[in-house]
Structure formats: C-alpha cells, structure tokens
MDAnalysis code that builds the backbone (N, CA, C; Angstrom):
import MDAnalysis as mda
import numpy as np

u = mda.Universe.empty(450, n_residues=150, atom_resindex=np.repeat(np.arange(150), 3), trajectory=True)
u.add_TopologyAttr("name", ["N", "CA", "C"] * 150)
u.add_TopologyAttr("resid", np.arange(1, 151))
u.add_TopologyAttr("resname", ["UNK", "UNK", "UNK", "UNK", "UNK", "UNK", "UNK", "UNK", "UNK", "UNK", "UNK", "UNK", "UNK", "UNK", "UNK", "UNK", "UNK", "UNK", "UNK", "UNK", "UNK", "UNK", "UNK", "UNK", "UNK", "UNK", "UNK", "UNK", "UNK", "UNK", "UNK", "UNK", "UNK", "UNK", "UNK", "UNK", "UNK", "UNK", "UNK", "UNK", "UNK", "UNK", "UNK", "UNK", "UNK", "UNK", "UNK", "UNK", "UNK", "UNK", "UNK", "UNK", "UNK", "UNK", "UNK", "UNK", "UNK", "UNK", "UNK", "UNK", "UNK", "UNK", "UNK", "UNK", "UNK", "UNK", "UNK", "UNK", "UNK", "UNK", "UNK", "UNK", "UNK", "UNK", "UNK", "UNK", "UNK", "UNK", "UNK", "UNK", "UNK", "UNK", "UNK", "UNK", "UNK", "UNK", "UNK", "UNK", "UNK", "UNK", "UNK", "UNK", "UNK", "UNK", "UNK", "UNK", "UNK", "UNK", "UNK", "UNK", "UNK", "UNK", "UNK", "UNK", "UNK", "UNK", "UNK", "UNK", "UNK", "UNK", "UNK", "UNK", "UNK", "UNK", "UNK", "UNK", "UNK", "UNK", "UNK", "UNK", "UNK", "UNK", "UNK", "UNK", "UNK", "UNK", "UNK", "UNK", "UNK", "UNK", "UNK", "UNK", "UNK", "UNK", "UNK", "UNK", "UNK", "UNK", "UNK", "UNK", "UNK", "UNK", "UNK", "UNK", "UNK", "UNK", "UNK", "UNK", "UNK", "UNK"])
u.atoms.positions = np.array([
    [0.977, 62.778, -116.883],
    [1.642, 61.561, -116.538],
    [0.836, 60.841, -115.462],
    [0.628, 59.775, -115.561],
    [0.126, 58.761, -114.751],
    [0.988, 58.451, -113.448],
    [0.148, 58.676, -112.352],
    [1.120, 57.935, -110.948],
    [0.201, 56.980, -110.355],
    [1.080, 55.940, -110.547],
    [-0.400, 54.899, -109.713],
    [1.313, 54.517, -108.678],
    [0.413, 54.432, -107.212],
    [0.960, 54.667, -105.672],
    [0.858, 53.233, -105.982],
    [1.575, 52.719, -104.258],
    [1.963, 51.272, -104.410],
    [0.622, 50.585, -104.062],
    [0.063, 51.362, -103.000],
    [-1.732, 50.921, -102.419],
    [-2.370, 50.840, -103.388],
    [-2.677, 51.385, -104.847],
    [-3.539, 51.619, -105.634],
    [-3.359, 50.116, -106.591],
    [-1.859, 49.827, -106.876],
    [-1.689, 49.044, -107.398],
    [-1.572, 47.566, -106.807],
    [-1.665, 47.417, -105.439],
    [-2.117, 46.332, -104.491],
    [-3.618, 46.157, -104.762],
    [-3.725, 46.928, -104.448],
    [-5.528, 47.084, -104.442],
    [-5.618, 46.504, -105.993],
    [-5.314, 47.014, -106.849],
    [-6.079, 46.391, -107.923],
    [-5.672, 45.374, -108.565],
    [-4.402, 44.776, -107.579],
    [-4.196, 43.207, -107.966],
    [-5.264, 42.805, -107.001],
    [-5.115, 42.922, -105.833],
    [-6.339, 42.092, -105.362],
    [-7.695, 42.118, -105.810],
    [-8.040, 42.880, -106.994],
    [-9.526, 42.976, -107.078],
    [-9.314, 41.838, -108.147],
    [-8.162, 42.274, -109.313],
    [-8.135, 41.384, -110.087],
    [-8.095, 40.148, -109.675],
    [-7.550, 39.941, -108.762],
    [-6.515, 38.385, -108.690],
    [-8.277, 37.751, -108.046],
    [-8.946, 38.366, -106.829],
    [-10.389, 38.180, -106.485],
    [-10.667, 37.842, -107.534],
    [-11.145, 38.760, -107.844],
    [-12.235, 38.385, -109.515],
    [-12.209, 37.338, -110.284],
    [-11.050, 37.058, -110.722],
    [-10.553, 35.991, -111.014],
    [-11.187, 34.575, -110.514],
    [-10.735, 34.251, -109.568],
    [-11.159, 33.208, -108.831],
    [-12.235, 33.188, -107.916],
    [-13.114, 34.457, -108.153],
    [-14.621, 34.254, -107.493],
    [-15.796, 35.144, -108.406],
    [-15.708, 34.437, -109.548],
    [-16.433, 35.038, -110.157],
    [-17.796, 34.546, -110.064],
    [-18.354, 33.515, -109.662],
    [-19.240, 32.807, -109.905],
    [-18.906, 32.179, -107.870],
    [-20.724, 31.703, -107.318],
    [-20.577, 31.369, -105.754],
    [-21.378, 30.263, -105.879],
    [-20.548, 28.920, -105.848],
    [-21.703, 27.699, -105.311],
    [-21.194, 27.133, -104.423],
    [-22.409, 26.218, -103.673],
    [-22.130, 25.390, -102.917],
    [-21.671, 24.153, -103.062],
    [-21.944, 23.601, -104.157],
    [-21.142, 22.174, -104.399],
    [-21.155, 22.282, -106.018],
    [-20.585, 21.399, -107.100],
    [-20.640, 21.185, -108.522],
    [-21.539, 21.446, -108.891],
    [-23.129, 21.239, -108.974],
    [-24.158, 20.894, -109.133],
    [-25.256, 21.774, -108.840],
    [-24.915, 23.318, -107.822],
    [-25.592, 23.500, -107.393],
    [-25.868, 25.313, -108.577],
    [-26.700, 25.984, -108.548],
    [-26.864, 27.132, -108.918],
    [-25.463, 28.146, -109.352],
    [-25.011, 28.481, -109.878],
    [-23.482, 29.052, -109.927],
    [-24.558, 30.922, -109.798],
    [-24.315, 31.424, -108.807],
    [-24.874, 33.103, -109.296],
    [-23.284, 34.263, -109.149],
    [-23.340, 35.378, -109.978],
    [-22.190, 35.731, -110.632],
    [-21.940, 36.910, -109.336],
    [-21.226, 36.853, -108.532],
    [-21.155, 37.102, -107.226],
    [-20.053, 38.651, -107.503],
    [-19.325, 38.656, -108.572],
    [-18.578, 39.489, -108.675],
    [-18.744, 40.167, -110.405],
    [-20.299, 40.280, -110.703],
    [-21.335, 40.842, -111.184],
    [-21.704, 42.196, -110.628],
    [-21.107, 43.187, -110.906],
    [-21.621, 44.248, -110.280],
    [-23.224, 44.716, -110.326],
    [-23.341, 44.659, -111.313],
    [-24.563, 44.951, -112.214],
    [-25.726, 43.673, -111.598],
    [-25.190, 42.710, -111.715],
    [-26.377, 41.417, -110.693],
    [-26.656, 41.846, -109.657],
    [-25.535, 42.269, -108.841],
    [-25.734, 42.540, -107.295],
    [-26.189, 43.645, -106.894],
    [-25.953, 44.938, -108.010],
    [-27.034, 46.068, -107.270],
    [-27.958, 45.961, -107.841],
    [-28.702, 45.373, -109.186],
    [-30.333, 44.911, -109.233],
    [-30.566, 44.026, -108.181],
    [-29.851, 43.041, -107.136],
    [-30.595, 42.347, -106.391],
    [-30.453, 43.344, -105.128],
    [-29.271, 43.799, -104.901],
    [-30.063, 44.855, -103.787],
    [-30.935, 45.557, -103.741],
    [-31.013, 45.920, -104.763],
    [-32.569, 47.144, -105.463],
    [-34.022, 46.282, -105.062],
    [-34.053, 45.228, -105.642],
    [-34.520, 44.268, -105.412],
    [-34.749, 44.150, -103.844],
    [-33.846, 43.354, -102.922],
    [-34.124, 43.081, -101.798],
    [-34.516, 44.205, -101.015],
    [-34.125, 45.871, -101.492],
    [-34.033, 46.498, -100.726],
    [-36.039, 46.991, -100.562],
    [-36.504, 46.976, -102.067],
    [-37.762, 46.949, -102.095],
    [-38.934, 45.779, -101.682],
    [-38.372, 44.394, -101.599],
    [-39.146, 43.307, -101.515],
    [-39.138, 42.674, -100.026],
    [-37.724, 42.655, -99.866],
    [-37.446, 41.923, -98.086],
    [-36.935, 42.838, -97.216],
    [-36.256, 43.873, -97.541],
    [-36.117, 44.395, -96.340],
    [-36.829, 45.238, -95.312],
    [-37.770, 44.955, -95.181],
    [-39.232, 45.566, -94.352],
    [-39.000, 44.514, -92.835],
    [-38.699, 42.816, -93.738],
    [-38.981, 41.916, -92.705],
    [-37.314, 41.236, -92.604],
    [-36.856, 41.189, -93.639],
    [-35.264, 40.685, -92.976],
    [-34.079, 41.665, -92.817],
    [-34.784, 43.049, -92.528],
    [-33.622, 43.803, -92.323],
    [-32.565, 44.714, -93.428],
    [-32.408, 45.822, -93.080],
    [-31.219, 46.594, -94.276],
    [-29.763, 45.320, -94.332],
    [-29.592, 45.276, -95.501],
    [-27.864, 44.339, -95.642],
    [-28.633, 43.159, -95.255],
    [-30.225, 42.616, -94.922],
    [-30.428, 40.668, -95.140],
    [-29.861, 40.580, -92.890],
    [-29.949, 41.403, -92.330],
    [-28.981, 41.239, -91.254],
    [-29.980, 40.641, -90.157],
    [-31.250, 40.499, -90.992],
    [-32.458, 40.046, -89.783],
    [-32.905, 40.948, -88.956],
    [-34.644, 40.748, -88.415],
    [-34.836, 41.015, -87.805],
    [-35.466, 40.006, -86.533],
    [-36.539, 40.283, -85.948],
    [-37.621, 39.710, -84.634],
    [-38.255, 38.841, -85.480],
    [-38.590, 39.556, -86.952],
    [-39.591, 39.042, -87.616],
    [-39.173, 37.871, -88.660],
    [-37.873, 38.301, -88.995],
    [-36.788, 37.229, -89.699],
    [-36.076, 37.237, -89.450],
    [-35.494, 36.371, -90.191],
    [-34.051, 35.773, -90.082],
    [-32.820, 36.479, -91.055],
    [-31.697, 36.155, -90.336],
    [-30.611, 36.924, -90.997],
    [-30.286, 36.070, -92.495],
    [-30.482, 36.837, -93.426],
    [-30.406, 36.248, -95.044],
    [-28.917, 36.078, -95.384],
    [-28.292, 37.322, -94.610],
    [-26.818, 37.512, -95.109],
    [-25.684, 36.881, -94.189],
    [-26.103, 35.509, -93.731],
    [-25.381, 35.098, -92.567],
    [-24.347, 33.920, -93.474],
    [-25.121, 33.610, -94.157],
    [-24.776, 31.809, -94.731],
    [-25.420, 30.743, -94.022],
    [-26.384, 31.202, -93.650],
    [-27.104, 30.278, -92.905],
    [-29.123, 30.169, -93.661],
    [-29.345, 29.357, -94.443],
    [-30.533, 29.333, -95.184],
    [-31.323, 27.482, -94.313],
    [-31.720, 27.791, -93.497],
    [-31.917, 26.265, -92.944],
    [-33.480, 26.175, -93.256],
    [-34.368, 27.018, -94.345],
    [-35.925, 26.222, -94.431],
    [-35.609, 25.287, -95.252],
    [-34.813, 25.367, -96.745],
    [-35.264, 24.369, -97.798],
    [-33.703, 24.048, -97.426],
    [-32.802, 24.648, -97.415],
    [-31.460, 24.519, -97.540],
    [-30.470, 25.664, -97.536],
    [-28.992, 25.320, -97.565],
    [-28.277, 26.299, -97.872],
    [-27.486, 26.397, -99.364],
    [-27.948, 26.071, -100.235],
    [-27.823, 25.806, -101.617],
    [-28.533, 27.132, -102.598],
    [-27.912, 27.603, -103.362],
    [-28.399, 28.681, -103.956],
    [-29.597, 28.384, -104.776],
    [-29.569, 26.983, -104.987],
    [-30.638, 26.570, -105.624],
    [-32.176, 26.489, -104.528],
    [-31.712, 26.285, -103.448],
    [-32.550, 25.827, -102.688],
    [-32.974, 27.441, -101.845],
    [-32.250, 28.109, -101.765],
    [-32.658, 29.214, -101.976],
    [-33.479, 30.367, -102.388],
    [-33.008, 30.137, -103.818],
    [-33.773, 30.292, -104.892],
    [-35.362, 29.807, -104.832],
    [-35.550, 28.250, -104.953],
    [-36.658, 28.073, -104.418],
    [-37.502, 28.425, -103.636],
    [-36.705, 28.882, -102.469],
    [-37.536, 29.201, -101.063],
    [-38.293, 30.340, -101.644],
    [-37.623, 31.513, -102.447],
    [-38.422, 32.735, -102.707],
    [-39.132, 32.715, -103.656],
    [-38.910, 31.714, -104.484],
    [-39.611, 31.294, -105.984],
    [-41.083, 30.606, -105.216],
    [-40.896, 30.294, -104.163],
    [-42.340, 29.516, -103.618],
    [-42.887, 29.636, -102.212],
    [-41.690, 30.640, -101.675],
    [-42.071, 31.083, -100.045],
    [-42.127, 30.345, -98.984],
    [-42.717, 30.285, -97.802],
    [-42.676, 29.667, -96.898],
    [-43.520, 29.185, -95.925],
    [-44.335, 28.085, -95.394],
    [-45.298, 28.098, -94.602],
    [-44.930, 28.807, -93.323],
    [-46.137, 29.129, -92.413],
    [-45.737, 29.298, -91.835],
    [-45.065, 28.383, -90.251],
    [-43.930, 28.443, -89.573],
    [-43.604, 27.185, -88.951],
    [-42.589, 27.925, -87.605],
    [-43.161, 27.207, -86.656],
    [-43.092, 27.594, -85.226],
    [-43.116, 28.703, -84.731],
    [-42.168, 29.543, -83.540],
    [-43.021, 30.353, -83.177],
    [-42.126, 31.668, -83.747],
    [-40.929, 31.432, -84.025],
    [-40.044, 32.664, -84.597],
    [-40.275, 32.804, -86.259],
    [-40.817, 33.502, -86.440],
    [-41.307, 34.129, -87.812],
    [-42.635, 33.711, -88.509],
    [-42.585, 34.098, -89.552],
    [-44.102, 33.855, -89.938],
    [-44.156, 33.431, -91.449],
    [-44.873, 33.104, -92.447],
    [-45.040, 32.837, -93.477],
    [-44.469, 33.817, -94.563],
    [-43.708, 33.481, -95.673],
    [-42.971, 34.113, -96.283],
    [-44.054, 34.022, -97.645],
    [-44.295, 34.653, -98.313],
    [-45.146, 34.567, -99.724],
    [-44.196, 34.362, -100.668],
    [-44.881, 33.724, -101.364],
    [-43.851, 33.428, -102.648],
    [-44.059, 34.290, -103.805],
    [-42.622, 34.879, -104.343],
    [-42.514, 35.893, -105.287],
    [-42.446, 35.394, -106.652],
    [-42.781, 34.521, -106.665],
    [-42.506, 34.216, -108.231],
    [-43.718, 35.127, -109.269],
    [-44.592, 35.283, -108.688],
    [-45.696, 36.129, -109.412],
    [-45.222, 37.577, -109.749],
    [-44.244, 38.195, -108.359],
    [-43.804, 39.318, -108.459],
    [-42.248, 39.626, -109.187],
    [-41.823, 38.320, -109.486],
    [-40.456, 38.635, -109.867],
    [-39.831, 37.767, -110.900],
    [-38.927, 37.855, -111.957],
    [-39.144, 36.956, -112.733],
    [-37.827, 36.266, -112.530],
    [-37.439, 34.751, -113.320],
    [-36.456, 34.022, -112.867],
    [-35.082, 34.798, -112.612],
    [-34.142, 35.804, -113.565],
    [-33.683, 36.694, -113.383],
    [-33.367, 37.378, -112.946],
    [-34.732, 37.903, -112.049],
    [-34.681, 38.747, -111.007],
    [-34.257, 37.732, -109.809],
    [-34.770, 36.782, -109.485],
    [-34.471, 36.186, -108.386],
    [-33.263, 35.802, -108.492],
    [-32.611, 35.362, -109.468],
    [-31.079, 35.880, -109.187],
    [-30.018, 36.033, -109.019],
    [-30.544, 37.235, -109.281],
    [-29.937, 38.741, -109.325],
    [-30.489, 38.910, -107.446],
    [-31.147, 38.274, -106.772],
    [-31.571, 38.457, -105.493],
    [-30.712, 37.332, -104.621],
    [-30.262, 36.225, -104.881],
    [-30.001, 35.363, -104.667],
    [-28.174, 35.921, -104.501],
    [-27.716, 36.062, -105.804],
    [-26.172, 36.821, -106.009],
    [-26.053, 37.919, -104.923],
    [-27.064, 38.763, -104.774],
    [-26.959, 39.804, -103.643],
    [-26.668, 39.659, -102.520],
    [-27.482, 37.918, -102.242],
    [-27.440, 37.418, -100.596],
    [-26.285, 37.545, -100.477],
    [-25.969, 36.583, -100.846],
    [-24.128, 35.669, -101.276],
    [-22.972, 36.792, -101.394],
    [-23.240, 37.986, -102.199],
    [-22.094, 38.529, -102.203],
    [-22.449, 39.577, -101.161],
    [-23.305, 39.917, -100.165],
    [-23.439, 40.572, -98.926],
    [-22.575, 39.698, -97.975],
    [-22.958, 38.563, -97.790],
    [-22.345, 37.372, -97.118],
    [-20.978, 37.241, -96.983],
    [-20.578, 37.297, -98.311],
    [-19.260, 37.753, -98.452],
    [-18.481, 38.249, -97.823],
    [-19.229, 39.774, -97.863],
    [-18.613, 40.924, -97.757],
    [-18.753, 41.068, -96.274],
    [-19.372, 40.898, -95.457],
    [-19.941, 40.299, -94.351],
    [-18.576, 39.586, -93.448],
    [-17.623, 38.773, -94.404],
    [-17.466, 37.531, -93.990],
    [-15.922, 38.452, -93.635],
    [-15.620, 38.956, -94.718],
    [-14.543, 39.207, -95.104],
    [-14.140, 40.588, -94.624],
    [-14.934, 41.707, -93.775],
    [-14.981, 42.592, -93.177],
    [-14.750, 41.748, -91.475],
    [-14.968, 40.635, -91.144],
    [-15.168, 40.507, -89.675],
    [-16.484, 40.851, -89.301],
    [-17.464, 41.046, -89.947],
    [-18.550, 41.341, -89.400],
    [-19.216, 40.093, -89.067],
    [-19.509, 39.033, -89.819],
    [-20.491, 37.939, -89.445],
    [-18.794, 37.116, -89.274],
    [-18.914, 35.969, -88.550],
    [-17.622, 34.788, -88.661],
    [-18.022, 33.889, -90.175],
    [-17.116, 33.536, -90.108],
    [-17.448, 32.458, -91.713],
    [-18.030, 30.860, -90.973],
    [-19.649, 31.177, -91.471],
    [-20.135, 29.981, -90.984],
    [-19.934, 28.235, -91.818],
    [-19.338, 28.590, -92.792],
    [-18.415, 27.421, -93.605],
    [-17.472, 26.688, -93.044],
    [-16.464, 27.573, -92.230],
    [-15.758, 27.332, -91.488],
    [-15.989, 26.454, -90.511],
    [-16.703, 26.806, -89.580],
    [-17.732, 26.789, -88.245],
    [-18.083, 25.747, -88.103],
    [-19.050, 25.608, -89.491],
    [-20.173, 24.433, -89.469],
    [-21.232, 25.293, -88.820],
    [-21.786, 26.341, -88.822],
    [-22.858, 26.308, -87.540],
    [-24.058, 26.545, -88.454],
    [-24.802, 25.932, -87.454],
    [-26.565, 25.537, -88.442],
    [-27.462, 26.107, -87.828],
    [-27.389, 27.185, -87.166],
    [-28.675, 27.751, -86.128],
    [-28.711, 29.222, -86.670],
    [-30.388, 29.350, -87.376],
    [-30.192, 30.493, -88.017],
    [-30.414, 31.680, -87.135],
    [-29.796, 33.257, -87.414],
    [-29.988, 34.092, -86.714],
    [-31.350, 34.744, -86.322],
    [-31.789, 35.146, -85.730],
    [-32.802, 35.588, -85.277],
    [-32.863, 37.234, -83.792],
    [-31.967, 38.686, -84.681],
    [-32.098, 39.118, -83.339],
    [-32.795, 40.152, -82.927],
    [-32.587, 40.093, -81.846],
    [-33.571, 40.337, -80.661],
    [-34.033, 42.380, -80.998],
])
C-alpha cells in the first residue's frame, strides 16, 4: 500500500505547480527562452560549466578575483539577456579595465546546444540562488554592479 505523508504531497504540488509556470526563463518576449526546469539541459550545462568556466568564475558561477559572479543575474558586458549572454560566450570578451581579463570565445569549443544547455545552467543556478536566500533577487533590486569577490 502506498502512503504518501502530507510533506511529500506539498512538495510535489509545488514542483508541479513550479514546473508548470517556469518551464522556460526569459527576459522579455523576444529574448532567448532556455528550458530552466530541463533537468537534463541543466546538468549538461553544469558538466559543461563545471569543465569550461569554473577554473575562472568559480564552483555554482559564484565568482572569483579573476571573474565575475555568473550566477548572480547580473551579466553587464553585452547584457543581461539570455541572448546576449549567449553571445558573450559564443564570442568572448576583450579584455577591459582592471578587474578581469579577456574571456575567449567558445564557439570553436562548443556547439550551439551546448551553449545552451550552459546558458539554462546560469539561470537555473540563479534561481536556485535566489530562492534559497543565498544571492537577493537582483530583478527586484534593480542592481547593476557586477560581483566581483575578494
């Protein structure tokens, strides 16, 4: 016989009722839709980030000295647009002032797909991030100053 407890069955309305209504993460109509509640997207893009960026932006995107925090909601080189995003790693970064350094562009190393599947990872770290109390929700906020720590 089956016993599902009252927690078990909370819990899996909220995953459902989540799921539901965040299946897909953009920033405006127009912009990149990546499948945020994709299980399968998001641990190839962690796999992904965990082999490609996290040397220089940190385990979980959380930044380092050398970068910037990925998993903040805060993307201020090209934009904060998944598309623009996307781009940044599809074509990298010069290098520009004195906090960080030139980002190479992966498009040679990774294919549209993969990026993402890298992109969905940010976003649903961010998330998860947001929604733990760990980072504040910079949507909310408004705040435009990317992390950088020490």
């Amino acid at each position: 016989m089956l016993k599902i407890t009252t927690h078990s069955l909370i819990l899996g309305l909220l995953i459902v009722s989540w799921g539901a209504g965040a299946q897909t993460h953009q920033m405006n109509p127009l912009d990149l839709a990546v499948p945020i509640a994709d299980e399968q997207a998001v641990a190839e893009g962690g796999e992904i980030f965990s082999e490609k960026c996290s040397a220089c932006h940190g385990g979980r995107g959380v930044g380092t000295g050398r970068a910037p925090c990925v998993s903040c909601g805060k993307f201020m080189f090209r934009g904060n647009t998944n598309s623009e995003i996307y781009e940044t790693i599809y074509s990298g970064t010069p290098r520009t002032g004195s906090r960080g350094g030139k980002m190479g562009a992966f498009s040679s190393m990774l294919d549209k797909s993969e990026i993402i599947s890298l992109v969905t990872y940010l976003r649903a770290t961010e998330r998860a991030r947001i929604a733990s109390g760990e980072i504040s929700d910079p949507y909310a906020e408004n705040q435009d100053a990317m992390v950088f720590p020490d």
